[in-house]
Biopython code that builds the backbone (N, CA, C, O; Angstrom):
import numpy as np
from Bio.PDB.StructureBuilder import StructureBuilder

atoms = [
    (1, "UNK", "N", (0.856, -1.168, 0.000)),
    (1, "UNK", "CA", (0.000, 0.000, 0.000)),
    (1, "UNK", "C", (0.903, 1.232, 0.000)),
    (1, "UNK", "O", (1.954, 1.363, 0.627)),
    (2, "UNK", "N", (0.360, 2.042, -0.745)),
    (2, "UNK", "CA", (1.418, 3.440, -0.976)),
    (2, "UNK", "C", (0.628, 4.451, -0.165)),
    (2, "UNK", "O", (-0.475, 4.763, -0.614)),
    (3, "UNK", "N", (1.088, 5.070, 1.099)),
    (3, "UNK", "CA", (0.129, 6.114, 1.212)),
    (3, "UNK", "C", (1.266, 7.454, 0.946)),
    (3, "UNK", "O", (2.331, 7.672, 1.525)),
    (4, "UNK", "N", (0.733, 8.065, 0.082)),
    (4, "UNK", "CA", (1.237, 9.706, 0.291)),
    (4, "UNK", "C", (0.901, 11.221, 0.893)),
    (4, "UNK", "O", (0.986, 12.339, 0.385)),
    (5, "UNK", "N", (0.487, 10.762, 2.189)),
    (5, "UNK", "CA", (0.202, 11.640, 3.464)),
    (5, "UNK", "C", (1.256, 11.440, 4.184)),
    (5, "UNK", "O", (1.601, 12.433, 4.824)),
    (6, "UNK", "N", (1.933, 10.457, 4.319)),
    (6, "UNK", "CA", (2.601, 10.576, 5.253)),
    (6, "UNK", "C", (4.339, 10.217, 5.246)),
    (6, "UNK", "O", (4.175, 9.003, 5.130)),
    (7, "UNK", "N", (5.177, 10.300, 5.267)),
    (7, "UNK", "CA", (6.945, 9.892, 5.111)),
    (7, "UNK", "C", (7.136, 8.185, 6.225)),
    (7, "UNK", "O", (7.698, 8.044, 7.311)),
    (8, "UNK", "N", (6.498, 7.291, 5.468)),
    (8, "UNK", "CA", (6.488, 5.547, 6.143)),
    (8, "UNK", "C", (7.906, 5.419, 6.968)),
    (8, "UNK", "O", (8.029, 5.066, 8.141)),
    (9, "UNK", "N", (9.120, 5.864, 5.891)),
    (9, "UNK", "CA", (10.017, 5.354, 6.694)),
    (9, "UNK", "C", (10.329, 6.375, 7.858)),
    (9, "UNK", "O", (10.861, 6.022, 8.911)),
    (10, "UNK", "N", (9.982, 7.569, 7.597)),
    (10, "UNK", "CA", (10.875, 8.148, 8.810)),
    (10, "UNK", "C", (9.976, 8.128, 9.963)),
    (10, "UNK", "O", (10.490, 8.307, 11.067)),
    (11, "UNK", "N", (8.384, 7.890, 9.860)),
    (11, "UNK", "CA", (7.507, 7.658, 10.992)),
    (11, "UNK", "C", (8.180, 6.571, 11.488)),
    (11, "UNK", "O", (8.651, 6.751, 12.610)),
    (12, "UNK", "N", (8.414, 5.229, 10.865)),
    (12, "UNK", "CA", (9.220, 3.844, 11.266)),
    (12, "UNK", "C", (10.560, 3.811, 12.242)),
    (12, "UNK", "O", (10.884, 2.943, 13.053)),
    (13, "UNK", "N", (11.209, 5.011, 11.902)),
    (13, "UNK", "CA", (12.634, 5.121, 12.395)),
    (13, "UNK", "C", (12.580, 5.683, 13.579)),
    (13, "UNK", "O", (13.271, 5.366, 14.547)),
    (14, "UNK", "N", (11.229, 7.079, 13.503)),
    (14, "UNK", "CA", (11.729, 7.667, 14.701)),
    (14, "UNK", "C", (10.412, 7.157, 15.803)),
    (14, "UNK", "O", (10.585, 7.849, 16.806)),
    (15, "UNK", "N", (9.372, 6.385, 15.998)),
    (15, "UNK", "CA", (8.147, 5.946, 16.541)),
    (15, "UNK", "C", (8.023, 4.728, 15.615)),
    (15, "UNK", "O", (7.682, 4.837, 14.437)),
    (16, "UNK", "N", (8.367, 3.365, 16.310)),
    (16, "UNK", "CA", (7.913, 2.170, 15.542)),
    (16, "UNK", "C", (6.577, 1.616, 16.127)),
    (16, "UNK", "O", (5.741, 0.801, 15.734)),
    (17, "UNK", "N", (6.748, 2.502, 17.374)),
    (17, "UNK", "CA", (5.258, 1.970, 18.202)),
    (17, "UNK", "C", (3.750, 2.724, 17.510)),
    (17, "UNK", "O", (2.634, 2.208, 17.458)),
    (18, "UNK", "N", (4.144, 3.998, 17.061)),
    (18, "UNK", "CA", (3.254, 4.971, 16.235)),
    (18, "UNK", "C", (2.948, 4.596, 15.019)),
    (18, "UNK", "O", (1.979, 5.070, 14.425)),
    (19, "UNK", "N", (3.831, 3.598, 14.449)),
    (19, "UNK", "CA", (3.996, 3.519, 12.982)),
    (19, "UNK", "C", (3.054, 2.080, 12.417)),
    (19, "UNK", "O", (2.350, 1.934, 11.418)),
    (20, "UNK", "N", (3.498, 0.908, 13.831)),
    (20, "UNK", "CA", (2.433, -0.171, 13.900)),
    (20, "UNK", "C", (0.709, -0.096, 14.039)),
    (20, "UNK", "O", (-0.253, -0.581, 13.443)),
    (21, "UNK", "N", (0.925, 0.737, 15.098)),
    (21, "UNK", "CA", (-0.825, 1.381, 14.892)),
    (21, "UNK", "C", (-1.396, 2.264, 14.112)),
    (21, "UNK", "O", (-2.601, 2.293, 13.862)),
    (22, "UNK", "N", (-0.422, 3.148, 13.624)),
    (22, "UNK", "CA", (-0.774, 3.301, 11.805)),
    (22, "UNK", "C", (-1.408, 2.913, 10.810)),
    (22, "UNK", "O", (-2.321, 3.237, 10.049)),
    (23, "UNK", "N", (-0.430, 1.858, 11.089)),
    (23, "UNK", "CA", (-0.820, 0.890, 9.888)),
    (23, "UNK", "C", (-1.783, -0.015, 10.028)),
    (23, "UNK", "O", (-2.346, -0.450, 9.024)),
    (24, "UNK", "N", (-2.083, -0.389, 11.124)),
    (24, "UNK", "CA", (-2.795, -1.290, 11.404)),
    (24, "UNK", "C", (-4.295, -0.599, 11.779)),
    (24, "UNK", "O", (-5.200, -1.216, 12.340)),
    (25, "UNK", "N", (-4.342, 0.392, 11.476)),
    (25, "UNK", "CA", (-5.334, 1.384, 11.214)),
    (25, "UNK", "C", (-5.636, 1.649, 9.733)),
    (25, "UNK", "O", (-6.815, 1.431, 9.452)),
    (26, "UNK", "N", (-4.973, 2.008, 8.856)),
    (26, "UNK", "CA", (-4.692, 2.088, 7.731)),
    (26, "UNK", "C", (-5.111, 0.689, 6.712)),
    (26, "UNK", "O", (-5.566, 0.641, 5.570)),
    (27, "UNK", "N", (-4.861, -0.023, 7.360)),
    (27, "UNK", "CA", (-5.184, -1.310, 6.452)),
    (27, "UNK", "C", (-6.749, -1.908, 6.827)),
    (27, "UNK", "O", (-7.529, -2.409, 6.018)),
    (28, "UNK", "N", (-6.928, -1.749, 7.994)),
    (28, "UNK", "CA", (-8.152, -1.859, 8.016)),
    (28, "UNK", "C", (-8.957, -1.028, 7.540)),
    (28, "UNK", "O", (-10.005, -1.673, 7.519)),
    (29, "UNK", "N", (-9.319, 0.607, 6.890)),
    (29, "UNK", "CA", (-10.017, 1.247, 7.153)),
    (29, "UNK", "C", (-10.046, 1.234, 5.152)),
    (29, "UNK", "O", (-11.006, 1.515, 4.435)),
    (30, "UNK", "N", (-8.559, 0.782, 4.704)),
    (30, "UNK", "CA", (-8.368, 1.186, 3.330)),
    (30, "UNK", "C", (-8.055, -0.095, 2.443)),
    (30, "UNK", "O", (-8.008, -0.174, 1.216)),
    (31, "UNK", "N", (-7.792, -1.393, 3.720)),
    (31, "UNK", "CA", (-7.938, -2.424, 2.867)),
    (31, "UNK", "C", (-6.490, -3.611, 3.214)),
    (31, "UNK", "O", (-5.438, -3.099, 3.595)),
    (32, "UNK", "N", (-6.547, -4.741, 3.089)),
    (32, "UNK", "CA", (-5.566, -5.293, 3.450)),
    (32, "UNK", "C", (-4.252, -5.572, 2.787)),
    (32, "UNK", "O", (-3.161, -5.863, 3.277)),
    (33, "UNK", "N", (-4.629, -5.413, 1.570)),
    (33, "UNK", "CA", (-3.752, -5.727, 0.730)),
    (33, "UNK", "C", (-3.421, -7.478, 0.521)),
    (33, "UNK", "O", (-2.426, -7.763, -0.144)),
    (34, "UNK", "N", (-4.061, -8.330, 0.957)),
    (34, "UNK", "CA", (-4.189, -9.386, 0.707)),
    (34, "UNK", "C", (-2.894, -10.212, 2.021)),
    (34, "UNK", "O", (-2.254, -11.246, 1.834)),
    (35, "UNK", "N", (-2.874, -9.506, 3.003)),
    (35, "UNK", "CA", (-2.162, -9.996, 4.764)),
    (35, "UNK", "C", (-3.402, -9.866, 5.746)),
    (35, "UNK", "O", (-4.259, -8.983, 5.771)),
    (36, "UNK", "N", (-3.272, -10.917, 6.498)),
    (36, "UNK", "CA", (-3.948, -10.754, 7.386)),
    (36, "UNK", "C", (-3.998, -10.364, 8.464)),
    (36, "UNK", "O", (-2.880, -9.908, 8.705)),
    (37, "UNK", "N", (-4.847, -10.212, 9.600)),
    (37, "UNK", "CA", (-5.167, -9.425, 10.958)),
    (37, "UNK", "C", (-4.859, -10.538, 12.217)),
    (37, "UNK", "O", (-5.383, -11.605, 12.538)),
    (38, "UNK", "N", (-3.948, -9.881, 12.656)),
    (38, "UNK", "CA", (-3.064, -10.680, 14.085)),
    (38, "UNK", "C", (-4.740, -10.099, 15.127)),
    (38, "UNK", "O", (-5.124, -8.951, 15.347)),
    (39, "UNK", "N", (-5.212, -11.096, 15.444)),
    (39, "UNK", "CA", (-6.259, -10.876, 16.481)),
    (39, "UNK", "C", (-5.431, -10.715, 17.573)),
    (39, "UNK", "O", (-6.011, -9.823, 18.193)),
    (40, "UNK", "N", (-4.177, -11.086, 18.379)),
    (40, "UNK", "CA", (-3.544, -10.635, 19.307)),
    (40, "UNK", "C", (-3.220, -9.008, 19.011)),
    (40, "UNK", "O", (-3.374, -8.070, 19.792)),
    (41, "UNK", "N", (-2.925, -8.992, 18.196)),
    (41, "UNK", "CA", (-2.778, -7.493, 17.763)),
    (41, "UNK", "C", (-3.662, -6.417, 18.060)),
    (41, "UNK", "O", (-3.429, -5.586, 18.937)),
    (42, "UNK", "N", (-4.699, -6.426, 17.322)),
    (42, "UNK", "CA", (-5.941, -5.930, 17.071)),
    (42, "UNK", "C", (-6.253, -5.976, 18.165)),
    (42, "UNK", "O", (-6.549, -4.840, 18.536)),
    (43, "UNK", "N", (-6.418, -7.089, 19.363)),
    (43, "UNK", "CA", (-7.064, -6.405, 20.561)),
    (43, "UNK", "C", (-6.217, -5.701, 21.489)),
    (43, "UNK", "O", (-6.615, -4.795, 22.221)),
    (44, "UNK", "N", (-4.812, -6.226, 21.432)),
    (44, "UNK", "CA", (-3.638, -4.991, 22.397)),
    (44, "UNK", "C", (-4.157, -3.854, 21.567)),
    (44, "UNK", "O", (-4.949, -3.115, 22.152)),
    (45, "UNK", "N", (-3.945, -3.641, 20.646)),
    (45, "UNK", "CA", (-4.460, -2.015, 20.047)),
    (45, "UNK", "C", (-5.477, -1.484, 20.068)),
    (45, "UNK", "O", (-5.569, -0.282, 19.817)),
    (46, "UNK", "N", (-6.528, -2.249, 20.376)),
    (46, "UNK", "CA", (-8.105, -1.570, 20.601)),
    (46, "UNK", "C", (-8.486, -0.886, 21.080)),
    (46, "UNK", "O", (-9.410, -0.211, 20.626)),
    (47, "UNK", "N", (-7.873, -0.675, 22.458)),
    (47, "UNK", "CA", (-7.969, 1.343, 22.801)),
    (47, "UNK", "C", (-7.894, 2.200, 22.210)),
    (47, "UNK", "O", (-8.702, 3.120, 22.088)),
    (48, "UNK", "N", (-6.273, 1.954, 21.436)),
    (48, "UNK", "CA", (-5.526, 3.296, 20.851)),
    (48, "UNK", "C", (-6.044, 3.281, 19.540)),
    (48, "UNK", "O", (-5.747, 4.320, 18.950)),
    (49, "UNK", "N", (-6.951, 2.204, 18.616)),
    (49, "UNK", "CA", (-7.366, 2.563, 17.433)),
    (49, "UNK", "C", (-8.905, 2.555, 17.281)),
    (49, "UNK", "O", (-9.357, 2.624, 16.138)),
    (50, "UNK", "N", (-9.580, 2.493, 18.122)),
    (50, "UNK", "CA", (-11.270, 1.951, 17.883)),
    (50, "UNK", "C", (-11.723, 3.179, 17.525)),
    (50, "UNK", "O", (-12.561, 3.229, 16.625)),
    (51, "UNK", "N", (-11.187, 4.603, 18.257)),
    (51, "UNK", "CA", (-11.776, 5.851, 17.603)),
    (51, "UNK", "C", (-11.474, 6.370, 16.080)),
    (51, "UNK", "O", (-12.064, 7.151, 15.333)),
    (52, "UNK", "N", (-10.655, 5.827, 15.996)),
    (52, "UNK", "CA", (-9.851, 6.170, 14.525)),
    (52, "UNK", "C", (-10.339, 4.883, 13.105)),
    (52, "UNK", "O", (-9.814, 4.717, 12.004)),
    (53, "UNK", "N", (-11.410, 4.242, 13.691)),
    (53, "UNK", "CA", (-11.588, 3.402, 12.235)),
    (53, "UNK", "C", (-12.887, 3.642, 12.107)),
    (53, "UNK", "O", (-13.546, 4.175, 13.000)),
    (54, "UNK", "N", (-13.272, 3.342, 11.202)),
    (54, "UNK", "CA", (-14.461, 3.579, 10.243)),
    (54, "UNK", "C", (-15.269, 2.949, 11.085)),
    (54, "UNK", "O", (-14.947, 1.875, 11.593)),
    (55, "UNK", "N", (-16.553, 3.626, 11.355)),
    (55, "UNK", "CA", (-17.975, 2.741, 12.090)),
    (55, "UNK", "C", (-18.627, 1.624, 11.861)),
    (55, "UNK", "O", (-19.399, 1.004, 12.592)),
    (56, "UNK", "N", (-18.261, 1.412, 10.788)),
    (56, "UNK", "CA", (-18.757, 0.389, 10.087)),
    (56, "UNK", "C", (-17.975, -1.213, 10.482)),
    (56, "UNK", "O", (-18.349, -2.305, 10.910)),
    (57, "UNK", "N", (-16.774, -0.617, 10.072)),
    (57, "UNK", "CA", (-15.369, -1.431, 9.943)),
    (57, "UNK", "C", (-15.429, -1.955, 12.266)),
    (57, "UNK", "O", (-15.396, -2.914, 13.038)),
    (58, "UNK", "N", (-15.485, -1.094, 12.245)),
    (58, "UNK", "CA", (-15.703, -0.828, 13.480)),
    (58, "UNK", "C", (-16.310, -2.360, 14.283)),
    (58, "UNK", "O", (-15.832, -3.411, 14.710)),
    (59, "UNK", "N", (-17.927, -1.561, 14.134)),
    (59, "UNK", "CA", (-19.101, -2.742, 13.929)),
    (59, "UNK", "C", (-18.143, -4.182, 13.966)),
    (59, "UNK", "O", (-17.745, -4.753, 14.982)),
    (60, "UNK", "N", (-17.985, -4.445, 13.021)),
    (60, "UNK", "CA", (-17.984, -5.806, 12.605)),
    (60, "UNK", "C", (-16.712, -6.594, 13.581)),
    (60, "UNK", "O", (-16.591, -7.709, 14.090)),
    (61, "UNK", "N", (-15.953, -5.465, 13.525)),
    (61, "UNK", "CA", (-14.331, -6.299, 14.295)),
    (61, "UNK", "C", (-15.616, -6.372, 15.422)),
    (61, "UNK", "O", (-16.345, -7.266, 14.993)),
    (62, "UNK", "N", (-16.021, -5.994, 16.281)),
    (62, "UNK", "CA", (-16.603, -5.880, 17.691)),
    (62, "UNK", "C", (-17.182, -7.030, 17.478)),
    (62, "UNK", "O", (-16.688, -7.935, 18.151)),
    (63, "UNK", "N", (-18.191, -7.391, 16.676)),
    (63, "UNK", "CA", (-18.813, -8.272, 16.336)),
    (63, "UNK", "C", (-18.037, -9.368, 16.381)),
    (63, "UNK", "O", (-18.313, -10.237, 17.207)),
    (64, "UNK", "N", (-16.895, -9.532, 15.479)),
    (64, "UNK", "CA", (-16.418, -10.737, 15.223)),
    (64, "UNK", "C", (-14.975, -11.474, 16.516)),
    (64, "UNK", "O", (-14.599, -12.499, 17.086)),
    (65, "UNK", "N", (-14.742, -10.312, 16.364)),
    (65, "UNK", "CA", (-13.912, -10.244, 18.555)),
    (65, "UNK", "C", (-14.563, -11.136, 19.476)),
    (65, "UNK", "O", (-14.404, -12.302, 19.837)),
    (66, "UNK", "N", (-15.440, -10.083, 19.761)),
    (66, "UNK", "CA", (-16.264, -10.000, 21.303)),
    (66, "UNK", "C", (-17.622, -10.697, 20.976)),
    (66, "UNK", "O", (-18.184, -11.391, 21.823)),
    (67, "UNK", "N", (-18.149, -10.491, 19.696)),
    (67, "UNK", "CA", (-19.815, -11.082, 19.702)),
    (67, "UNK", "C", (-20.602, -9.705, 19.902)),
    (67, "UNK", "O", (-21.730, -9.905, 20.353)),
    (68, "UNK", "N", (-20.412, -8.863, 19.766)),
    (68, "UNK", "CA", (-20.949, -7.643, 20.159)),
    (68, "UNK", "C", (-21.748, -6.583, 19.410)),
    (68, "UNK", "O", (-21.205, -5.621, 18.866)),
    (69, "UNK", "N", (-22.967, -6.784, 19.407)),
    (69, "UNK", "CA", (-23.654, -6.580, 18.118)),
    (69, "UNK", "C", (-24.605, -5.067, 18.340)),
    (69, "UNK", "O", (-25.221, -4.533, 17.417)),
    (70, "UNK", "N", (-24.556, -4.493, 19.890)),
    (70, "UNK", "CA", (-24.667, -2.995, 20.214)),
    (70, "UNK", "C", (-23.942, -1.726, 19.946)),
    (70, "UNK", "O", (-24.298, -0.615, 20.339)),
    (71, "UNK", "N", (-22.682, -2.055, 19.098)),
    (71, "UNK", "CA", (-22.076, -0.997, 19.067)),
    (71, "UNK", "C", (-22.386, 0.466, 18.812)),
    (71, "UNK", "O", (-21.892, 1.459, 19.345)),
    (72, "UNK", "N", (-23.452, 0.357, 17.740)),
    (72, "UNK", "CA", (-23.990, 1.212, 16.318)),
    (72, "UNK", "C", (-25.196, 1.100, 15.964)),
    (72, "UNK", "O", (-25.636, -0.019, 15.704)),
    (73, "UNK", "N", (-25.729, 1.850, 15.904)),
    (73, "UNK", "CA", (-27.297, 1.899, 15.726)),
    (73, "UNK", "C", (-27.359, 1.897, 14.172)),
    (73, "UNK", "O", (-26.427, 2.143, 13.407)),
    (74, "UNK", "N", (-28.833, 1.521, 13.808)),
    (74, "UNK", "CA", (-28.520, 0.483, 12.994)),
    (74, "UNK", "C", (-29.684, 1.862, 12.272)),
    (74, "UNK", "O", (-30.365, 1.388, 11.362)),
    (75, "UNK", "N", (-29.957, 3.276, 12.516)),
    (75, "UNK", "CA", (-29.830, 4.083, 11.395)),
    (75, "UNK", "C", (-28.875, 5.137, 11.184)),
    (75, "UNK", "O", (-29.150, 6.272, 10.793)),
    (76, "UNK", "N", (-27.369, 4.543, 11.559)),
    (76, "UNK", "CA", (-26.419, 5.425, 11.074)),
    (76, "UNK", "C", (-26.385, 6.055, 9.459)),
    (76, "UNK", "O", (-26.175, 5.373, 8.456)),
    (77, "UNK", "N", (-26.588, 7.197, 9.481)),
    (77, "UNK", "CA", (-26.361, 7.883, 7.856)),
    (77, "UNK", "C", (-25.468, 8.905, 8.238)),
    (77, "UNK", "O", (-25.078, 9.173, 9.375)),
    (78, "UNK", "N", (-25.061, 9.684, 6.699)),
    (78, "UNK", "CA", (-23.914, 10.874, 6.961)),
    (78, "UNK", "C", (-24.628, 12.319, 7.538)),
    (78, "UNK", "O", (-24.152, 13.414, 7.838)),
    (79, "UNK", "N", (-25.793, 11.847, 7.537)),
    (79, "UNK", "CA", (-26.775, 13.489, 8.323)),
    (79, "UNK", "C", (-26.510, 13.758, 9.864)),
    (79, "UNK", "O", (-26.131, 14.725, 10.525)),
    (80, "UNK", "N", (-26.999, 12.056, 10.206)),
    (80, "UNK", "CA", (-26.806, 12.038, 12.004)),
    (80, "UNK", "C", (-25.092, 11.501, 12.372)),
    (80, "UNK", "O", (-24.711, 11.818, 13.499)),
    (81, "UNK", "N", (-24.540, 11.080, 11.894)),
    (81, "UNK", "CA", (-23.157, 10.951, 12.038)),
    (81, "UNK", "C", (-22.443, 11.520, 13.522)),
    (81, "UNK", "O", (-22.151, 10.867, 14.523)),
    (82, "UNK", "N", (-22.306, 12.805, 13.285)),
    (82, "UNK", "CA", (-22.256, 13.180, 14.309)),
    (82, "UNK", "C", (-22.773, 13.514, 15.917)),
    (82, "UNK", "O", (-22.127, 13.780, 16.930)),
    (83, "UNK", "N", (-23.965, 13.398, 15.712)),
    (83, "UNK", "CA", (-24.847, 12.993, 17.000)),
    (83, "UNK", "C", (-24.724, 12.273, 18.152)),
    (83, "UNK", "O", (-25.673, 12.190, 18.933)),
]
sb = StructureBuilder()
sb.init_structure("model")
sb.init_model(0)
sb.init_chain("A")
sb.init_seg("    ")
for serial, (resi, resn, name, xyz) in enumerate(atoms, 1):
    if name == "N":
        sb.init_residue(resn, " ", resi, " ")
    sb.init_atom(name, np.array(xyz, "f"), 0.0, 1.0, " ", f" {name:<3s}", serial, name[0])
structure = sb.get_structure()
């Protein structure tokens, strides 16, 4: 995955701890690129990334984690979004 927002290696060099939850934000929200999701991972990081991924995307990890099917109300649109 190429992102051009941001300089990969020098986030890597100088924060490798910043750079893992990055990405591991990043790939979920934009796609995997065909690697998969360390569930040990994903839940050590679930504090520091649950605000930062897509609601949707969101939803479902919770779901498929925990079983957790309250997260999100189920008439989320881009009007009430913020609410």
């Amino acid at each position: 995955m190429y992102n051009w927002t941001i300089d990969e290696r020098k986030l890597k060099q100088n924060n490798p701890e910043k750079y893992e939850l990055w990405k591991l934000v990043q790939s979920i929200n934009y796609g995997l690129d065909n690697h998969k999701l360390s569930k040990k991972q994903l839940i050590d990081a679930w504090p520091f990334i649950k605000n930062r991924l897509d609601p949707y995307k969101k939803r479902a990890l919770e779901y498929l984690i925990w079983k957790k099917q309250y997260s999100l109300p189920n008439n989320l649109s881009f009007w009430n979004l913020s609410k």
